[in-house]
N, CA, C and O atoms as a DFTB+ gen file, in Angstrom:
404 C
 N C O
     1  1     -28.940      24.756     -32.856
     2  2     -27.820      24.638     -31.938
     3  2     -27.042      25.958     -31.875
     4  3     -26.303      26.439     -31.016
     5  1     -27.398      26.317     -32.895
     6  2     -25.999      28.030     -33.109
     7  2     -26.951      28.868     -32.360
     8  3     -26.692      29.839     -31.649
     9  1     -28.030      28.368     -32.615
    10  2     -28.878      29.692     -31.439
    11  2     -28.363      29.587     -29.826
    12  3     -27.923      30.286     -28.913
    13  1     -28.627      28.626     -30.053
    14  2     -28.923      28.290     -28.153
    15  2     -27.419      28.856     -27.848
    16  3     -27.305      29.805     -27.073
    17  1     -26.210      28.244     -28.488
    18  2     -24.884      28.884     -28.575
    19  2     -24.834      30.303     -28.404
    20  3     -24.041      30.710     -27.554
    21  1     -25.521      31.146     -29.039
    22  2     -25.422      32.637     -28.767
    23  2     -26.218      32.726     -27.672
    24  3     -25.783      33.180     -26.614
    25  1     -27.222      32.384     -27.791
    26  2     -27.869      32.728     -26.433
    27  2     -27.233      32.721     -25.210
    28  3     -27.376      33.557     -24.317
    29  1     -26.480      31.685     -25.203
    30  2     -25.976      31.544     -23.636
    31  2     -24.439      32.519     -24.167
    32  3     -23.742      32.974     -23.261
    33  1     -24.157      32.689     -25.159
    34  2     -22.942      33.987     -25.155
    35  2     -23.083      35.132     -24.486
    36  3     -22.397      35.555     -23.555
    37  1     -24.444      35.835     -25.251
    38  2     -25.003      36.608     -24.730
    39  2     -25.563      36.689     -23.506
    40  3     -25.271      37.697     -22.862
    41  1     -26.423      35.757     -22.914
    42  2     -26.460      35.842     -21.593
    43  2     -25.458      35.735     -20.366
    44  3     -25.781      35.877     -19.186
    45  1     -24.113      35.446     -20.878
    46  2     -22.904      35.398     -19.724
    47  2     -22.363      36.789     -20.033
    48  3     -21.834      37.382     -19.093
    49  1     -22.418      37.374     -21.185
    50  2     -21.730      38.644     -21.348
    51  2     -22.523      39.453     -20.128
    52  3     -22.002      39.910     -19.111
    53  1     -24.090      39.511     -20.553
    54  2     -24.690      40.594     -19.280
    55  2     -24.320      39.781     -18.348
    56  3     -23.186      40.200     -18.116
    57  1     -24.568      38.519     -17.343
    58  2     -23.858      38.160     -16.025
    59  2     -22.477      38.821     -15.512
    60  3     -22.207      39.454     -14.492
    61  1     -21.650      38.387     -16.719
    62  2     -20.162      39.087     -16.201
    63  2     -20.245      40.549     -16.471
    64  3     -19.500      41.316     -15.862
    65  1     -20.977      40.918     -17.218
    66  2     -20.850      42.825     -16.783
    67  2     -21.644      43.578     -15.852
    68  3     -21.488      44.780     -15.637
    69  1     -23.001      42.406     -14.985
    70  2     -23.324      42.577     -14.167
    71  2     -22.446      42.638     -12.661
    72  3     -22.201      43.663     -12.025
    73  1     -22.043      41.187     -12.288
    74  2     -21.153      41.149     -11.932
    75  2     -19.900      41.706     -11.189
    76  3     -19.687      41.900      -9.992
    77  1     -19.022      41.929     -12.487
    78  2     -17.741      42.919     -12.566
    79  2     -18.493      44.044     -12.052
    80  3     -17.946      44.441     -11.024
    81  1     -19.336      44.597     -12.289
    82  2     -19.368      46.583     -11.883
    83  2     -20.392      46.583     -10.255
    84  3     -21.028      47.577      -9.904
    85  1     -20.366      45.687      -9.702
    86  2     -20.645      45.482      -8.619
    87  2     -19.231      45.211      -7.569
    88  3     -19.181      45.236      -6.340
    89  1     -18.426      45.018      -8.311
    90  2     -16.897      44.978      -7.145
    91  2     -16.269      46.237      -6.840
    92  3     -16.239      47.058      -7.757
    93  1     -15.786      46.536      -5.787
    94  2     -15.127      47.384      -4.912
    95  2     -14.141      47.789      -5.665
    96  3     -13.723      47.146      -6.627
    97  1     -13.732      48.794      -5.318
    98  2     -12.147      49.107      -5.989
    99  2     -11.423      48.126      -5.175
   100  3     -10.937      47.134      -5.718
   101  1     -11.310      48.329      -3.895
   102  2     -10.595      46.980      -3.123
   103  2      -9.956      45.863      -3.968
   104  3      -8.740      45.672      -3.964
   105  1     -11.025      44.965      -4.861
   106  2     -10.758      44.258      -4.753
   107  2     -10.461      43.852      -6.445
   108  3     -10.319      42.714      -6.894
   109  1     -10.418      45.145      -7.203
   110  2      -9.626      44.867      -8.169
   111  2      -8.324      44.347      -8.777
   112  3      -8.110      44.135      -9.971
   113  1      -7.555      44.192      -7.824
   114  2      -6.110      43.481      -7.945
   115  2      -6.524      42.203      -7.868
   116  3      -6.404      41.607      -8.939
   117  1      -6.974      41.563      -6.974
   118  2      -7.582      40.492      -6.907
   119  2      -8.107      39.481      -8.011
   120  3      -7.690      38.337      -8.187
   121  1      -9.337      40.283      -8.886
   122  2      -9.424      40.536      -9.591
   123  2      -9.214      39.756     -10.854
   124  3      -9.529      38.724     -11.445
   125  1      -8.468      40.898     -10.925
   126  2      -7.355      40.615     -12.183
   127  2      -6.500      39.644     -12.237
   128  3      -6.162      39.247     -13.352
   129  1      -6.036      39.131     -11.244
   130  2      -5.342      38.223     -10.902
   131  2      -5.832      36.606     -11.624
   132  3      -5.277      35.658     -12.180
   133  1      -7.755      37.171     -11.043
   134  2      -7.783      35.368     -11.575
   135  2      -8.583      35.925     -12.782
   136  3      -9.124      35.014     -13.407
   137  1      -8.763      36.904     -13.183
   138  2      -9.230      36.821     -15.064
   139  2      -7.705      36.524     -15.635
   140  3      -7.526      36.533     -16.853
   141  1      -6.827      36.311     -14.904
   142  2      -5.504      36.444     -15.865
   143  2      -5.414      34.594     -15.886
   144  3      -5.024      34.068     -16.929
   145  1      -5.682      33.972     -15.042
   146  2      -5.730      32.652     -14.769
   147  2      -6.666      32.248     -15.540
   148  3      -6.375      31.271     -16.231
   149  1      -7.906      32.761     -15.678
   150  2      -9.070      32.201     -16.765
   151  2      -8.424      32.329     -17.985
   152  3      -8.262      31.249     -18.554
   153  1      -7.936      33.463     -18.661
   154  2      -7.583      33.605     -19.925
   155  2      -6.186      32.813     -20.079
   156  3      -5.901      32.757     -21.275
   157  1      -5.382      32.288     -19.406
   158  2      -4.373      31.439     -19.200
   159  2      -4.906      29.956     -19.761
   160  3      -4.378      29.139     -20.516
   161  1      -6.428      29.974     -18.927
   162  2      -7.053      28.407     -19.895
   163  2      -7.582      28.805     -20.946
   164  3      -8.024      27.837     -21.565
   165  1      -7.782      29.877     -21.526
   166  2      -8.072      30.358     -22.818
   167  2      -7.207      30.140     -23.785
   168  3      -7.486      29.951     -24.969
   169  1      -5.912      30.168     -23.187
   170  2      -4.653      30.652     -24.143
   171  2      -4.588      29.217     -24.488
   172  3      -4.448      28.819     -25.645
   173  1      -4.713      28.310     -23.263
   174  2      -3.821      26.745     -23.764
   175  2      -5.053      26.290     -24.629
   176  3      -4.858      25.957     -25.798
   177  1      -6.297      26.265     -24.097
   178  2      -7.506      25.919     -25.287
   179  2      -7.386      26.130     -26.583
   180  3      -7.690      25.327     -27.466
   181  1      -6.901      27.306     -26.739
   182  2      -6.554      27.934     -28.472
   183  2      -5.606      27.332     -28.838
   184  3      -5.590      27.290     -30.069
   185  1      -4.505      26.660     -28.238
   186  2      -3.577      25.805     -28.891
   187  2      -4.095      24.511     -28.768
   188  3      -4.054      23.956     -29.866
   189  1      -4.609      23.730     -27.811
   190  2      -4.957      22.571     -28.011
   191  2      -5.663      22.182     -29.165
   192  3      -5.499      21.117     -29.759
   193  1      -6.783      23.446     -29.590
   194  2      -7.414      23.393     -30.784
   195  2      -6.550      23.162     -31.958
   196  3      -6.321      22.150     -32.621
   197  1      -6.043      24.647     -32.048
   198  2      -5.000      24.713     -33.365
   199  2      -3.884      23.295     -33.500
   200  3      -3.488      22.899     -34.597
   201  1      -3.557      22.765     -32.422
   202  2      -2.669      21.493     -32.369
   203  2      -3.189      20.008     -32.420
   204  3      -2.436      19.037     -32.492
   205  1      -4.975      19.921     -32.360
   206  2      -5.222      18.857     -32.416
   207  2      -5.688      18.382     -34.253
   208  3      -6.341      17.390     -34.579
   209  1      -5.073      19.506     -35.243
   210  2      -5.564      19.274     -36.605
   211  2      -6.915      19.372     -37.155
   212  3      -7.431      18.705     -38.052
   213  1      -7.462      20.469     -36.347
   214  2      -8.847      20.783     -36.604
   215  2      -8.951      21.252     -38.031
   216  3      -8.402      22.229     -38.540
   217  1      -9.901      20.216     -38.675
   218  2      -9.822      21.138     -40.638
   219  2     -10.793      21.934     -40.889
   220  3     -10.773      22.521     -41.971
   221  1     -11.665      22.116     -40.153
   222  2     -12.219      23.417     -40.382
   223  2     -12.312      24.707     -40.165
   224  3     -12.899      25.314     -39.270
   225  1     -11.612      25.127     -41.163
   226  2     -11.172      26.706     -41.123
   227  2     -12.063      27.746     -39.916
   228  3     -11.307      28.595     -39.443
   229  1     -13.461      27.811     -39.377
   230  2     -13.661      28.424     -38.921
   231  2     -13.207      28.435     -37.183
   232  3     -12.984      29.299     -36.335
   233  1     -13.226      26.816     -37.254
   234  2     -12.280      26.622     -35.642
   235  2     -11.244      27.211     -35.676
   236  3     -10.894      28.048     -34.843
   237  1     -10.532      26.811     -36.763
   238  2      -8.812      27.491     -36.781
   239  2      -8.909      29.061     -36.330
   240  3      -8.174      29.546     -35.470
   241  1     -10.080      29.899     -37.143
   242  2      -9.934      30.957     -36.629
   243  2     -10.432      31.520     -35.329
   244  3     -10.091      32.538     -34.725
   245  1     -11.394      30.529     -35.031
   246  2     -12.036      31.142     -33.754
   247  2     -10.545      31.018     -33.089
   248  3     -10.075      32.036     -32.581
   249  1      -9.820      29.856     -33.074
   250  2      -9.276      29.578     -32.245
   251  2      -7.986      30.340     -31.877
   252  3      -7.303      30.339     -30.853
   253  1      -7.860      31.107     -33.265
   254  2      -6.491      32.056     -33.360
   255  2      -7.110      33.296     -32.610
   256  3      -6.553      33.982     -31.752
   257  1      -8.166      33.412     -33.032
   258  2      -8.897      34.752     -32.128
   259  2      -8.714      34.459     -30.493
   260  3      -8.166      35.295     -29.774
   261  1      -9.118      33.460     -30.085
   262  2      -8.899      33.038     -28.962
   263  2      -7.756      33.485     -28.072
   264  3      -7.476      34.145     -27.071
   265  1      -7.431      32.987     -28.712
   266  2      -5.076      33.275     -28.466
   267  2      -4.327      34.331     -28.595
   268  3      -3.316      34.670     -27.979
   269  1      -5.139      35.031     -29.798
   270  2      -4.843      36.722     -29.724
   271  2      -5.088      37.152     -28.540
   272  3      -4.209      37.335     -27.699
   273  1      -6.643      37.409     -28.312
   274  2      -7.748      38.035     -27.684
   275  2      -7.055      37.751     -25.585
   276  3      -6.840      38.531     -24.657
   277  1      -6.946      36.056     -25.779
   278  2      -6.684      35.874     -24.501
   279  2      -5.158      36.634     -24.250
   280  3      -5.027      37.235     -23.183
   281  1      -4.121      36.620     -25.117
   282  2      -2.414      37.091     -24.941
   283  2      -2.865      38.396     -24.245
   284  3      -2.645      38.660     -23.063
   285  1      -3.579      39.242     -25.201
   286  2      -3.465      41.023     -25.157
   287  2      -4.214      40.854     -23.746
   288  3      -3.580      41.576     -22.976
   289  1      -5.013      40.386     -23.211
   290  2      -5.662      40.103     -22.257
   291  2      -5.105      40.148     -20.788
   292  3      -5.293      40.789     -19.755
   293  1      -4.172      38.931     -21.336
   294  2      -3.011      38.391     -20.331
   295  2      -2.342      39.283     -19.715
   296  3      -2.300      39.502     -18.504
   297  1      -1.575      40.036     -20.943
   298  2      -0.192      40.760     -20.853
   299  2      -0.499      41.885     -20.229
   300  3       0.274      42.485     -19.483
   301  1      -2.114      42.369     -20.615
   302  2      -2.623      43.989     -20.419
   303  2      -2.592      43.587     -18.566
   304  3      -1.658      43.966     -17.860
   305  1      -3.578      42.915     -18.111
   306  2      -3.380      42.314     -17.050
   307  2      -2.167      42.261     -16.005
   308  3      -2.163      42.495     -14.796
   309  1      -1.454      41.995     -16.607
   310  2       0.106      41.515     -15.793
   311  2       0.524      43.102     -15.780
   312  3       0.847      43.588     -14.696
   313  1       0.526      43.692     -16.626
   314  2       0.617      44.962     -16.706
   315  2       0.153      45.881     -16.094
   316  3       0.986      46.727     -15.770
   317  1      -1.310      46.148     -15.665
   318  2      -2.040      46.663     -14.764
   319  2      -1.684      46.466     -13.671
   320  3      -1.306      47.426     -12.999
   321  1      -1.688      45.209     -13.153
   322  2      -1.548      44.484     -11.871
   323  2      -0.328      45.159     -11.522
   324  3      -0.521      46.227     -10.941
   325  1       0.835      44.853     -11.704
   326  2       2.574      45.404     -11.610
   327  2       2.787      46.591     -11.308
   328  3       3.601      46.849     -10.421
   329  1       1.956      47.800     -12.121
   330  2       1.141      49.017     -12.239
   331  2       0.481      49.328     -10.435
   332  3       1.005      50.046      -9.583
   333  1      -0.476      48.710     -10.345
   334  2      -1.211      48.972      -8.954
   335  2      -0.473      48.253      -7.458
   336  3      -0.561      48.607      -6.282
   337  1       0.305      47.050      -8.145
   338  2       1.301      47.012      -6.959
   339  2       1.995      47.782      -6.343
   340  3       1.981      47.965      -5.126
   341  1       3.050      48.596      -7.604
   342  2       3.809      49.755      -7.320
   343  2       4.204      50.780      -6.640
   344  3       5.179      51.329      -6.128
   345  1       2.591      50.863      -6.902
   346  2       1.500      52.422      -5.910
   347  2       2.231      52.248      -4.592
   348  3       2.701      53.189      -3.953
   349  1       2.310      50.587      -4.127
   350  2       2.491      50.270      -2.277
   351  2       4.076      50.264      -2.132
   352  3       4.420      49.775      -1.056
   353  1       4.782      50.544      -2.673
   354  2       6.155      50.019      -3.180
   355  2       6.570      51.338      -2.322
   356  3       5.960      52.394      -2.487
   357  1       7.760      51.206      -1.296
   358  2       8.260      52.735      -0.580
   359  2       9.115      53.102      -1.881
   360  3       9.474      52.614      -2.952
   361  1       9.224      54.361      -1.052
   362  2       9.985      55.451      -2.172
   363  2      11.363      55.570      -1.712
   364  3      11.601      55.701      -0.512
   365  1      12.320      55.531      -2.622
   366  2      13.336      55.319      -1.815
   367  2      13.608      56.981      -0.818
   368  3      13.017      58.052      -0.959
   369  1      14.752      56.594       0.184
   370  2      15.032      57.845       1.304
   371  2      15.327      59.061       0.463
   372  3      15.153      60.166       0.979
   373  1      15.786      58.964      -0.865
   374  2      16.353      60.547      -1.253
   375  2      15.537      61.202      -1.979
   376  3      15.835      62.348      -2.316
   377  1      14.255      60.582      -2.405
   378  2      13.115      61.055      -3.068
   379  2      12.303      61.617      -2.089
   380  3      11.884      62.766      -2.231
   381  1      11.900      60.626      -0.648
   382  2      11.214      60.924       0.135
   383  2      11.919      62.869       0.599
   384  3      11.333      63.862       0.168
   385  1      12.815      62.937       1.231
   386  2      13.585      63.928       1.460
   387  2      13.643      65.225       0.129
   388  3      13.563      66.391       0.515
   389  1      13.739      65.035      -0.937
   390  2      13.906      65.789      -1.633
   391  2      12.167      66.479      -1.788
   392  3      12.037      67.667      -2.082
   393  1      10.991      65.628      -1.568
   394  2       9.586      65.864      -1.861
   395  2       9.133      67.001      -0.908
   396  3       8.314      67.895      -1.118
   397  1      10.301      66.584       0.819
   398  2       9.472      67.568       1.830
   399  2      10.108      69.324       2.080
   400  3       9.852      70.248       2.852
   401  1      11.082      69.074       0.889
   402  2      11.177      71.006       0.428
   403  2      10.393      71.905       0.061
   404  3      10.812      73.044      -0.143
């Protein structure tokens, strides 16, 4: 069973890095948007785990890994995104003016 388990780990890792490096710059905001929504059900999964009294220590940790892994994920995300919005954001009038000296 732990095989077949990696196996299909490993085989979604190459799918999603197939995948991912086939998208446009375009449509990287996009994107990001819904890996931030996937890892959002990552985040609540890792607590449902940790909250349903799981006693075996190795769930506990997968599951803390989970919750790490998905947060830094999240946050890096929200971060990027906010980041590439920006870019479209006008400049205010006294910057614009001061640039065309």
């Amino acid at each position: 069973m732990f095989l077949a388990d990696l196996a299909v780990l490993v085989l979604a890792g190459f799918v999603g890095f197939a995948v991912i490096s086939k998208v446009p710059n375009t449509l990287h905001t996009p994107l990001m948007s819904g890996t931030n929504a996937i890892h959002g059900i990552v985040l609540l999964g890792g607590v449902l785990v940790l909250g349903s009294g799981v006693d075996s220590v190795a769930s506990q940790l997968l599951a803390l890994l989970a919750i790490v892994f998905g947060t830094i994920n999240v946050v890096g995300g929200f971060l990027v995104t906010d980041r590439m919005l920006g870019m479209f954001k006008r400049k205010p009038a006294a910057v614009r003016k001061g640039a065309e000296k």
